[in-house]
PDB file as gemmi writes it, atoms N, CA and C in Angstrom:
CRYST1    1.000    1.000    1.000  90.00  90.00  90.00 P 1                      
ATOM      1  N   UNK A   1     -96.033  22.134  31.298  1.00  0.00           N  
ATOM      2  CA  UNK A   1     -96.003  23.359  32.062  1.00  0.00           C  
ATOM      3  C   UNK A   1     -95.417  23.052  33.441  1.00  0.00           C  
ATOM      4  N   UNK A   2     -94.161  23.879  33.531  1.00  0.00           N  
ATOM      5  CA  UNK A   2     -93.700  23.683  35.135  1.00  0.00           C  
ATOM      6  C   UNK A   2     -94.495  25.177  35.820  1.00  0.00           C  
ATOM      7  N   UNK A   3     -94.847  24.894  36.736  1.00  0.00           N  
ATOM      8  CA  UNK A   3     -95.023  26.242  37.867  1.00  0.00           C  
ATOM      9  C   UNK A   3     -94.220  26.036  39.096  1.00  0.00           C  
ATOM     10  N   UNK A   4     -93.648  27.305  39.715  1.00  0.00           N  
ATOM     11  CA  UNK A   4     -93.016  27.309  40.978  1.00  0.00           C  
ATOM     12  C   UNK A   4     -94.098  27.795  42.003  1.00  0.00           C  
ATOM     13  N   UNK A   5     -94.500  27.049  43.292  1.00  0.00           N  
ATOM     14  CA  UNK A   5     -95.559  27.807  44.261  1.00  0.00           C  
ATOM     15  C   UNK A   5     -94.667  28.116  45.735  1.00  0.00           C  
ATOM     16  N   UNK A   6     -95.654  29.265  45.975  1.00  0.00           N  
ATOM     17  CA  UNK A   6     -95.193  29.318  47.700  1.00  0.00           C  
ATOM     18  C   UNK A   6     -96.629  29.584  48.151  1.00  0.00           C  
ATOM     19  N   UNK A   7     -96.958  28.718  49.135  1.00  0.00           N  
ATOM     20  CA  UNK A   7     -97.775  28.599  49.806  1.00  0.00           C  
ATOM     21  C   UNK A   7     -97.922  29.520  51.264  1.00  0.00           C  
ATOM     22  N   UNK A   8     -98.703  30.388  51.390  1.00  0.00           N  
ATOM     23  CA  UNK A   8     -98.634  31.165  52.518  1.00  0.00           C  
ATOM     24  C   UNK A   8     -99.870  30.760  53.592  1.00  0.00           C  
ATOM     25  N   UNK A   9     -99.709  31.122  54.573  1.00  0.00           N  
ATOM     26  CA  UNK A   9    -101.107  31.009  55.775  1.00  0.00           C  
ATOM     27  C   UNK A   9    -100.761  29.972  56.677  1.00  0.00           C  
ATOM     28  N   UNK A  10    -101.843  29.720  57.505  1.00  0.00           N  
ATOM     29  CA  UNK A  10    -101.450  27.859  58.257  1.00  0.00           C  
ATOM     30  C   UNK A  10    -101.831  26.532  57.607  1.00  0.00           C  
ATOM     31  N   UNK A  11    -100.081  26.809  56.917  1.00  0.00           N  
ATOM     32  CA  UNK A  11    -100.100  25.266  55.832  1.00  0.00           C  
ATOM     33  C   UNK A  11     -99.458  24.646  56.394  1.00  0.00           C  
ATOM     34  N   UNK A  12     -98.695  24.436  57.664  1.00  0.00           N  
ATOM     35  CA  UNK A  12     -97.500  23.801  58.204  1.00  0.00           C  
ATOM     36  C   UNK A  12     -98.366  23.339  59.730  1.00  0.00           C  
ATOM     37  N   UNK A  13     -98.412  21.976  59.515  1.00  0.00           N  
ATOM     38  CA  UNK A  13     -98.635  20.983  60.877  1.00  0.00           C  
ATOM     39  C   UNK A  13    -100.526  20.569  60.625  1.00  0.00           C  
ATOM     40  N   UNK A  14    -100.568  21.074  59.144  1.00  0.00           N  
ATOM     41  CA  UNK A  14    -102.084  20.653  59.516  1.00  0.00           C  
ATOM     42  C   UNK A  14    -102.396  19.386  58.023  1.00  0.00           C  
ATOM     43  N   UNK A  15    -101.191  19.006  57.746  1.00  0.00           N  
ATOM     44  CA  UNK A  15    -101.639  17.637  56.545  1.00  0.00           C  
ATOM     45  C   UNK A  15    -101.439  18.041  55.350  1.00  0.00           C  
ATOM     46  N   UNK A  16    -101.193  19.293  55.064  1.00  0.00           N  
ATOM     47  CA  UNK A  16    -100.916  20.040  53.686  1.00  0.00           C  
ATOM     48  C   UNK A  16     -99.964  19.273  52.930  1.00  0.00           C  
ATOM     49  N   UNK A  17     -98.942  18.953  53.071  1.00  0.00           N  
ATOM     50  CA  UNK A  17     -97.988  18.322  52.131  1.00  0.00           C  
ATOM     51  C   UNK A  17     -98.670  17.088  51.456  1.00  0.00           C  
ATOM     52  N   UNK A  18     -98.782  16.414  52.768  1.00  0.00           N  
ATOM     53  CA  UNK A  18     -99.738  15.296  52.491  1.00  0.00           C  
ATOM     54  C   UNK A  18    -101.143  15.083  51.537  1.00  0.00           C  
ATOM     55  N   UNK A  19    -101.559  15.993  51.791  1.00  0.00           N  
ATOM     56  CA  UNK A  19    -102.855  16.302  51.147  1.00  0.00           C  
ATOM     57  C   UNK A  19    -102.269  16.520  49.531  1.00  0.00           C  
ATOM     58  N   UNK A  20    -101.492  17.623  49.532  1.00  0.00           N  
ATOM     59  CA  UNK A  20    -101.067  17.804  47.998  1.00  0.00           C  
ATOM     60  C   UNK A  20    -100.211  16.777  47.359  1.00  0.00           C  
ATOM     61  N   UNK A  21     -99.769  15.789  47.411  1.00  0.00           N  
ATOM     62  CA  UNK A  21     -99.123  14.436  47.202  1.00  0.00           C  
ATOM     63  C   UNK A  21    -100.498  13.696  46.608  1.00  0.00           C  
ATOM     64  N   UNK A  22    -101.167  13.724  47.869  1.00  0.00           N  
ATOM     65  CA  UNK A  22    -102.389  12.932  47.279  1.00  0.00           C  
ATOM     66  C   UNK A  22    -103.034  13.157  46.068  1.00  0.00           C  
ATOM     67  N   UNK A  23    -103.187  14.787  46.402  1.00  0.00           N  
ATOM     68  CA  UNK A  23    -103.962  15.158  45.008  1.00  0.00           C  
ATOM     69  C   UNK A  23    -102.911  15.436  43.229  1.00  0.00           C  
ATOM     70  N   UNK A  24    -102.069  15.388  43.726  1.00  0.00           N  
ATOM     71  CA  UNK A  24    -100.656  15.384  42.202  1.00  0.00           C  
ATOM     72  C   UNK A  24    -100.937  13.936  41.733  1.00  0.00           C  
ATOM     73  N   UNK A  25    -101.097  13.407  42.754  1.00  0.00           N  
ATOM     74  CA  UNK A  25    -101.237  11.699  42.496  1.00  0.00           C  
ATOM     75  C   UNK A  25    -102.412  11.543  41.484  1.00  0.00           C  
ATOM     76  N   UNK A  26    -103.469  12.029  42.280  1.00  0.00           N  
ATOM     77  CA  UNK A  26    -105.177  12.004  41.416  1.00  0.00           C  
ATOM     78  C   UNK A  26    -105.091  12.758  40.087  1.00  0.00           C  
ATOM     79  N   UNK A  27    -104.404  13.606  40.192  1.00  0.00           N  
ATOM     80  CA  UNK A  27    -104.135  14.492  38.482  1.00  0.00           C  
ATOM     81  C   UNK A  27    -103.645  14.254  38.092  1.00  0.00           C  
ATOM     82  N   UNK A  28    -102.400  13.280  38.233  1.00  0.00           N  
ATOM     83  CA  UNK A  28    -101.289  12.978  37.476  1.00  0.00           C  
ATOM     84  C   UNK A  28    -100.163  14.097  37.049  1.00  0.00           C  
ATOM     85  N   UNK A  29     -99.953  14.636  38.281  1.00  0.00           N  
ATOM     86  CA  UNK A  29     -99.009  16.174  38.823  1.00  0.00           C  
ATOM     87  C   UNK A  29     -97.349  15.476  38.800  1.00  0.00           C  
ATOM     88  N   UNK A  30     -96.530  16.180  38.431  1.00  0.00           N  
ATOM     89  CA  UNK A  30     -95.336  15.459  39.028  1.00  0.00           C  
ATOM     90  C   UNK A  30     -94.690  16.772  39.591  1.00  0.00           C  
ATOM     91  N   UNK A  31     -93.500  16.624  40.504  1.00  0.00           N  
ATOM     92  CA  UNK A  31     -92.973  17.915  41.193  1.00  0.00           C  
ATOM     93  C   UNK A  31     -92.485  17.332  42.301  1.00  0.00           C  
ATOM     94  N   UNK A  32     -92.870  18.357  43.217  1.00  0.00           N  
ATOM     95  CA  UNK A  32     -92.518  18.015  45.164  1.00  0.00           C  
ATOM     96  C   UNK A  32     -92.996  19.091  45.759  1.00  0.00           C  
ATOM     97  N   UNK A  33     -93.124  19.016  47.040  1.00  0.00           N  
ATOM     98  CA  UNK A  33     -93.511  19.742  47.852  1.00  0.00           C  
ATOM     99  C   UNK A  33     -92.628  19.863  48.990  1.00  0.00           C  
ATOM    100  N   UNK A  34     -92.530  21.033  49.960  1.00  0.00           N  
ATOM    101  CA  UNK A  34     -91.857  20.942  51.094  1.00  0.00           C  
ATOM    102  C   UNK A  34     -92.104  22.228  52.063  1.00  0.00           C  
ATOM    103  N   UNK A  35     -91.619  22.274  53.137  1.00  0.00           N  
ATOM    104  CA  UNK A  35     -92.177  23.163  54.209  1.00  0.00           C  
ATOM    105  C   UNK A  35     -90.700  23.982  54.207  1.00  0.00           C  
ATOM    106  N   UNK A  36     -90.653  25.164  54.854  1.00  0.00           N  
ATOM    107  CA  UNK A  36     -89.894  26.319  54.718  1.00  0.00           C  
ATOM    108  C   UNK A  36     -89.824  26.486  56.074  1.00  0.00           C  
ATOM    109  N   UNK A  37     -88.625  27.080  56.512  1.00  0.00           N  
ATOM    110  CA  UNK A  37     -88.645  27.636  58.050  1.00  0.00           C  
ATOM    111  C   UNK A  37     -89.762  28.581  58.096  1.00  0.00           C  
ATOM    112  N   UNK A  38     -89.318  29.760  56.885  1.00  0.00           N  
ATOM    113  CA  UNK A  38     -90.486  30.779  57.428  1.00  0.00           C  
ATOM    114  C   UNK A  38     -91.753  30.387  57.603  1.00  0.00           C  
ATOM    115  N   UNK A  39     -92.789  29.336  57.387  1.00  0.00           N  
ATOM    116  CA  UNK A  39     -93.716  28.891  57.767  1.00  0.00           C  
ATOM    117  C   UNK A  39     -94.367  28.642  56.542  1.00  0.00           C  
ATOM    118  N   UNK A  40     -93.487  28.986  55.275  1.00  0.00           N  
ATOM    119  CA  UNK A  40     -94.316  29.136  53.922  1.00  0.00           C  
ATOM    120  C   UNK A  40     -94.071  27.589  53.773  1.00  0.00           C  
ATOM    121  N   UNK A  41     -94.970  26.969  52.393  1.00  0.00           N  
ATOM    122  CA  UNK A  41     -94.951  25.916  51.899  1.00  0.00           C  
ATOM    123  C   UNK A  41     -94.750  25.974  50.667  1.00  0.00           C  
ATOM    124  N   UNK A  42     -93.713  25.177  49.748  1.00  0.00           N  
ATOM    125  CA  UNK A  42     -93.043  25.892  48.242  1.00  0.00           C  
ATOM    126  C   UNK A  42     -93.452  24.123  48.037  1.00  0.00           C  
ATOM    127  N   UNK A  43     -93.464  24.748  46.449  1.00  0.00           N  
ATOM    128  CA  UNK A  43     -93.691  23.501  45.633  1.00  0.00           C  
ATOM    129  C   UNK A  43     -93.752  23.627  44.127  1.00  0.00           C  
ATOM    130  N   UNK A  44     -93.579  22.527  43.185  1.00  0.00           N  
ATOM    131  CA  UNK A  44     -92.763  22.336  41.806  1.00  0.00           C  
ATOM    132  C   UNK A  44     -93.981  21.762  41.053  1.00  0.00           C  
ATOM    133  N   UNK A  45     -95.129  21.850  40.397  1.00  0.00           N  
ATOM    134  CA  UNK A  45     -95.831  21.289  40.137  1.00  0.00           C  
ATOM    135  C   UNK A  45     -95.426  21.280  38.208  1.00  0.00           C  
ATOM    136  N   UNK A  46     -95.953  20.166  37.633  1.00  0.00           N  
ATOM    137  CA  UNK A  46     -96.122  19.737  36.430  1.00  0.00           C  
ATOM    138  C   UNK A  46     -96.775  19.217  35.954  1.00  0.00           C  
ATOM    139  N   UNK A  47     -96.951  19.348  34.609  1.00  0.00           N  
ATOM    140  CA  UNK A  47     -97.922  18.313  34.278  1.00  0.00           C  
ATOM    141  C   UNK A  47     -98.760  19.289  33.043  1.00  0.00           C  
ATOM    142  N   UNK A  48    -100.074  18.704  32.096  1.00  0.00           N  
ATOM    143  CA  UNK A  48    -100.476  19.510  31.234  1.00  0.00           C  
ATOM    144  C   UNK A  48    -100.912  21.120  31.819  1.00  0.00           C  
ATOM    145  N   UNK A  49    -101.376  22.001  31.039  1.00  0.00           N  
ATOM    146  CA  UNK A  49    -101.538  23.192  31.621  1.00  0.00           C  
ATOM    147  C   UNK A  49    -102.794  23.115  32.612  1.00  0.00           C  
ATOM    148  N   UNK A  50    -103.834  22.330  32.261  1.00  0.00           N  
ATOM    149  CA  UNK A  50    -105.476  21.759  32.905  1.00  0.00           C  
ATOM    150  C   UNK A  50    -105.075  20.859  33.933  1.00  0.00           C  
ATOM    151  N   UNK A  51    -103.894  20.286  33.997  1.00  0.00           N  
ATOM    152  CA  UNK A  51    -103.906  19.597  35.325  1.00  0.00           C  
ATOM    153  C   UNK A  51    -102.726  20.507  36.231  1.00  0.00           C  
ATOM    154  N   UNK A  52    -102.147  21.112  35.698  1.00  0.00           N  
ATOM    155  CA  UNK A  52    -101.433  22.300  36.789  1.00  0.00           C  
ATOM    156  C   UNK A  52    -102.259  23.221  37.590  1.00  0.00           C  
ATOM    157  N   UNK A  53    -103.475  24.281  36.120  1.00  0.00           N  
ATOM    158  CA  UNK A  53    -104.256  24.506  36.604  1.00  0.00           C  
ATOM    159  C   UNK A  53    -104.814  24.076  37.975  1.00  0.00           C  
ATOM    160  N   UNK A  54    -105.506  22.577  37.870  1.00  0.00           N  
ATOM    161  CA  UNK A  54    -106.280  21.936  38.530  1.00  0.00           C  
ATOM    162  C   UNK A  54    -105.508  21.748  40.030  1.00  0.00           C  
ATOM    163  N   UNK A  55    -104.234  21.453  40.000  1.00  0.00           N  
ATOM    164  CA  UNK A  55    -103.101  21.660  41.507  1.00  0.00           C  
ATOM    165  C   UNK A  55    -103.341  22.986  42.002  1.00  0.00           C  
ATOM    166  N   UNK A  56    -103.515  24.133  41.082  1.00  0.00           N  
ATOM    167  CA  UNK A  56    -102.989  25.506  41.969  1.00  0.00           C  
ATOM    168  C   UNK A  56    -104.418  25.684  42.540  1.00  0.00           C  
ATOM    169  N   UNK A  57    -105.501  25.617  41.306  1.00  0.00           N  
ATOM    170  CA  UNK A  57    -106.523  25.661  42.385  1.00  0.00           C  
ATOM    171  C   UNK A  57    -106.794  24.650  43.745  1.00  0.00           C  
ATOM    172  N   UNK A  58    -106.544  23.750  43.917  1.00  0.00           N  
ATOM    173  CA  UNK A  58    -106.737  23.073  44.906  1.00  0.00           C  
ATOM    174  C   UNK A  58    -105.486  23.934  46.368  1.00  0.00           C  
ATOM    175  N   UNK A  59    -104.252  24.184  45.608  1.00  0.00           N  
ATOM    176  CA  UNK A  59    -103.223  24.542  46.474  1.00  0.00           C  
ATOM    177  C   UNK A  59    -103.673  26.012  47.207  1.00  0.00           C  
ATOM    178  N   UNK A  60    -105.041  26.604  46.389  1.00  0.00           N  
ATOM    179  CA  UNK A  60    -105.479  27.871  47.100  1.00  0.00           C  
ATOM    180  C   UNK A  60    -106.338  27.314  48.560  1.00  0.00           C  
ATOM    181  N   UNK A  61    -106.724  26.352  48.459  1.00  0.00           N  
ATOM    182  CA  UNK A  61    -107.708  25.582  49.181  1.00  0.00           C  
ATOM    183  C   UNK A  61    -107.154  25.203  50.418  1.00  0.00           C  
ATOM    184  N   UNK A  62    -106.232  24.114  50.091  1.00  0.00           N  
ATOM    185  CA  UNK A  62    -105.276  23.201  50.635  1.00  0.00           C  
ATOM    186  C   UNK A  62    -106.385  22.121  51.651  1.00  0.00           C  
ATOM    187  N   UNK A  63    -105.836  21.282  52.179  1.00  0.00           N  
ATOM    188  CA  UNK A  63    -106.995  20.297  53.005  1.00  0.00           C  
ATOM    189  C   UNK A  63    -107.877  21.505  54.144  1.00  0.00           C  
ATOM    190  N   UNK A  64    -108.723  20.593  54.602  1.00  0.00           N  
ATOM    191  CA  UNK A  64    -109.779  20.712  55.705  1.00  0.00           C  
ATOM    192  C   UNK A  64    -109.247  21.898  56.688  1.00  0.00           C  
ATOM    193  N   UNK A  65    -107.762  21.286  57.226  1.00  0.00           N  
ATOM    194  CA  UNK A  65    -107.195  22.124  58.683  1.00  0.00           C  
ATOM    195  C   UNK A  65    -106.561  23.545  58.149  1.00  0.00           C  
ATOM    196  N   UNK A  66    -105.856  23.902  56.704  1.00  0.00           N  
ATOM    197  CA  UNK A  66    -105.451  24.700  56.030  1.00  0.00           C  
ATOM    198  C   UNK A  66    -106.308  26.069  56.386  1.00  0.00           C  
ATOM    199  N   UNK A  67    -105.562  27.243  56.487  1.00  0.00           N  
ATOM    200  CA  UNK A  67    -105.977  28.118  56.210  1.00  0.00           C  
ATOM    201  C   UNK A  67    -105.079  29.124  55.336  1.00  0.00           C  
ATOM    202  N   UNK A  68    -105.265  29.070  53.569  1.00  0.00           N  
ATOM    203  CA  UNK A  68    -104.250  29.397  52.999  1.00  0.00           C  
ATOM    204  C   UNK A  68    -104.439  31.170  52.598  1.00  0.00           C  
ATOM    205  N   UNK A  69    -103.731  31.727  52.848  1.00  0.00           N  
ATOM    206  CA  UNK A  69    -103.835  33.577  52.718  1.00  0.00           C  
ATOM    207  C   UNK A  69    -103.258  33.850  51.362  1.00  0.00           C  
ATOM    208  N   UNK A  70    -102.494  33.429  50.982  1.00  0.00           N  
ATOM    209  CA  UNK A  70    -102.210  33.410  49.354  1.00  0.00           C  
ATOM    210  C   UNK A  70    -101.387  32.267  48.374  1.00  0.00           C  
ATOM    211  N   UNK A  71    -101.286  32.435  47.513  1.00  0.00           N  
ATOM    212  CA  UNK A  71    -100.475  31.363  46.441  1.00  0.00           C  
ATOM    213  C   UNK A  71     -99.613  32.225  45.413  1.00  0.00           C  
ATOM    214  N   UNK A  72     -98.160  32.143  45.678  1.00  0.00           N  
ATOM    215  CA  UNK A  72     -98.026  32.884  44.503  1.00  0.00           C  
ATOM    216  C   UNK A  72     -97.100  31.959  43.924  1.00  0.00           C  
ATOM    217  N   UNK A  73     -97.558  32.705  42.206  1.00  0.00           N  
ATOM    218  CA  UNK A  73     -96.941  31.156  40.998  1.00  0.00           C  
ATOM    219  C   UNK A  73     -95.885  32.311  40.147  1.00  0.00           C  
ATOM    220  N   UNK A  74     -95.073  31.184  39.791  1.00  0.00           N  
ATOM    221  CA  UNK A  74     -94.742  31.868  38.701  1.00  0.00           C  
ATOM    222  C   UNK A  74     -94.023  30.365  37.831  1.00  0.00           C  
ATOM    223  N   UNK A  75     -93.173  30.684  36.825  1.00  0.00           N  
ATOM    224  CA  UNK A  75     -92.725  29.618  35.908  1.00  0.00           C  
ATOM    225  C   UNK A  75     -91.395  29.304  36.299  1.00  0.00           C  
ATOM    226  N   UNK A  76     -91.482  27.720  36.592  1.00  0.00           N  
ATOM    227  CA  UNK A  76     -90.422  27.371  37.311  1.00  0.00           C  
ATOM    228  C   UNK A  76     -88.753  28.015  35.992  1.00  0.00           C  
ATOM    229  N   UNK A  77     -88.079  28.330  36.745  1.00  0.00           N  
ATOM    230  CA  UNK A  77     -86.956  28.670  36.494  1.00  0.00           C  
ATOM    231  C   UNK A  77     -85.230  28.185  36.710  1.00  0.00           C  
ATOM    232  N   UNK A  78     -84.428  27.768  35.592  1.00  0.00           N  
ATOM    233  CA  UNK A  78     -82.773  27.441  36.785  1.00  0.00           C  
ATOM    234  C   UNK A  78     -83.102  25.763  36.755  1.00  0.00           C  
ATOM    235  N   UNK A  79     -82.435  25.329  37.468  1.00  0.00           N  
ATOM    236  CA  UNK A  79     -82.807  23.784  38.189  1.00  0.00           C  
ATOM    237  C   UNK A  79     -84.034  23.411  38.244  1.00  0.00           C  
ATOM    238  N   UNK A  80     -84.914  24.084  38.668  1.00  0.00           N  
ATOM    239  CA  UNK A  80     -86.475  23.934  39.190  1.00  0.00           C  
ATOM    240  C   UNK A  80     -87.244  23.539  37.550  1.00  0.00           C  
ATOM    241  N   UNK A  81     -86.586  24.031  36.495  1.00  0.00           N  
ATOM    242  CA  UNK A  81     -87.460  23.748  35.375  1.00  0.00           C  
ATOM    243  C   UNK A  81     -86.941  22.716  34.215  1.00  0.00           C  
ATOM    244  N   UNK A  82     -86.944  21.140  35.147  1.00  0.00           N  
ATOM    245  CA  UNK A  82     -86.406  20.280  34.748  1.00  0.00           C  
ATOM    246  C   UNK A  82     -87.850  18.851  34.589  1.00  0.00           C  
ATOM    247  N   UNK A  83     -87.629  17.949  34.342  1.00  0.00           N  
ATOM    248  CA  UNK A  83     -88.639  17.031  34.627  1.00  0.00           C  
ATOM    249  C   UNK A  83     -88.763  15.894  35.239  1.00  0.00           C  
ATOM    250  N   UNK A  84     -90.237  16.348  35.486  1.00  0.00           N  
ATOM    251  CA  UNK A  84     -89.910  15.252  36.899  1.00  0.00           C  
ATOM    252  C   UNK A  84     -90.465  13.915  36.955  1.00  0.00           C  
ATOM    253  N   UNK A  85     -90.224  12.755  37.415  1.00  0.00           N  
ATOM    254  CA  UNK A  85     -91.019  11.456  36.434  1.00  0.00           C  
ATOM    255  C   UNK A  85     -91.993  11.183  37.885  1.00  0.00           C  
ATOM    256  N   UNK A  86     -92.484  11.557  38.927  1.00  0.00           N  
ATOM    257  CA  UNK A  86     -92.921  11.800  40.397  1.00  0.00           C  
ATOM    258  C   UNK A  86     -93.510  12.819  40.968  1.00  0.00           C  
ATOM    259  N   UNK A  87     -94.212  12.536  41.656  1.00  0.00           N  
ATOM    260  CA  UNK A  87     -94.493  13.989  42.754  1.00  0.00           C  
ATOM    261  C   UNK A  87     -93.790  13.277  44.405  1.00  0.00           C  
ATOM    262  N   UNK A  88     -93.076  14.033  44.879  1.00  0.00           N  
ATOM    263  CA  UNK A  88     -92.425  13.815  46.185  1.00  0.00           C  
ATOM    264  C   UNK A  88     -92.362  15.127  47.337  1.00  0.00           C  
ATOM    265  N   UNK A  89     -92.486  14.402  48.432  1.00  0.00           N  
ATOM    266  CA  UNK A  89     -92.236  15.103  49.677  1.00  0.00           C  
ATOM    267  C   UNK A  89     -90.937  15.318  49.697  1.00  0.00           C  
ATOM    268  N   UNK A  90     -90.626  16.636  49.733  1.00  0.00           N  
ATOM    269  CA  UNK A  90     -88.808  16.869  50.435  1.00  0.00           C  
ATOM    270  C   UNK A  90     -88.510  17.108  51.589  1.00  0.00           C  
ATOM    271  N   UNK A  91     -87.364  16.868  52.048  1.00  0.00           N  
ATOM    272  CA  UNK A  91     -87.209  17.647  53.741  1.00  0.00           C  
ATOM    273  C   UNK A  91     -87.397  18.765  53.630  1.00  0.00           C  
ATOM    274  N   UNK A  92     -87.884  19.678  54.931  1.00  0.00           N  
ATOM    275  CA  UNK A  92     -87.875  20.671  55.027  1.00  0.00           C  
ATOM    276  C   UNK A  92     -86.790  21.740  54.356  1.00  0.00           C  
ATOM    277  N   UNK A  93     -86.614  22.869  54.151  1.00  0.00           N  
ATOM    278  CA  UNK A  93     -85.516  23.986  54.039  1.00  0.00           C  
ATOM    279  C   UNK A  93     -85.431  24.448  55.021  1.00  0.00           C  
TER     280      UNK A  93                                                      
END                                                                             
């Protein structure tokens, strides 16, 4: 299962990327993550449907400093629904 996320709220400057790296790592997630001008946070998650699951719920959460206002998913699509042998940080957009 690929999912496409955008991360909304204050996910940018408070460890979020970081945090979700960590936790793709602990589930065995592969994808990337990255920060957006508009302030959103987008990301590529993979992996069985129970451990995607297990990313989006956490990605509603996000770490400690996070304050996330929504998550919206849908099925990665185009380029985005390829596979990934990693979970990685990207540069910004």
């Amino acid at each position: 299962m690929t999912l496409h996320l955008r991360i909304s709220g204050r996910v940018q400057g408070v460890g979020y990327r970081e945090a979700m790296c960590f936790e793709a790592e602990r589930l065995g997630v592969t994808g990337w993550v990255r920060n957006r001008r508009d302030g959103t946070v987008e990301a590529v998650v993979q992996g069985a449907s129970v451990t995607v699951d297990a990313i989006v719920a956490w990605a509603r959460l996000g770490p400690p400093a996070a304050r996330v206002t929504s998550v919206e998913t849908r099925a990665a699509e185009g380029d985005l629904d390829r596979p990934y042998p990693d979970f990685r940080r990207l540069p910004s957009l």
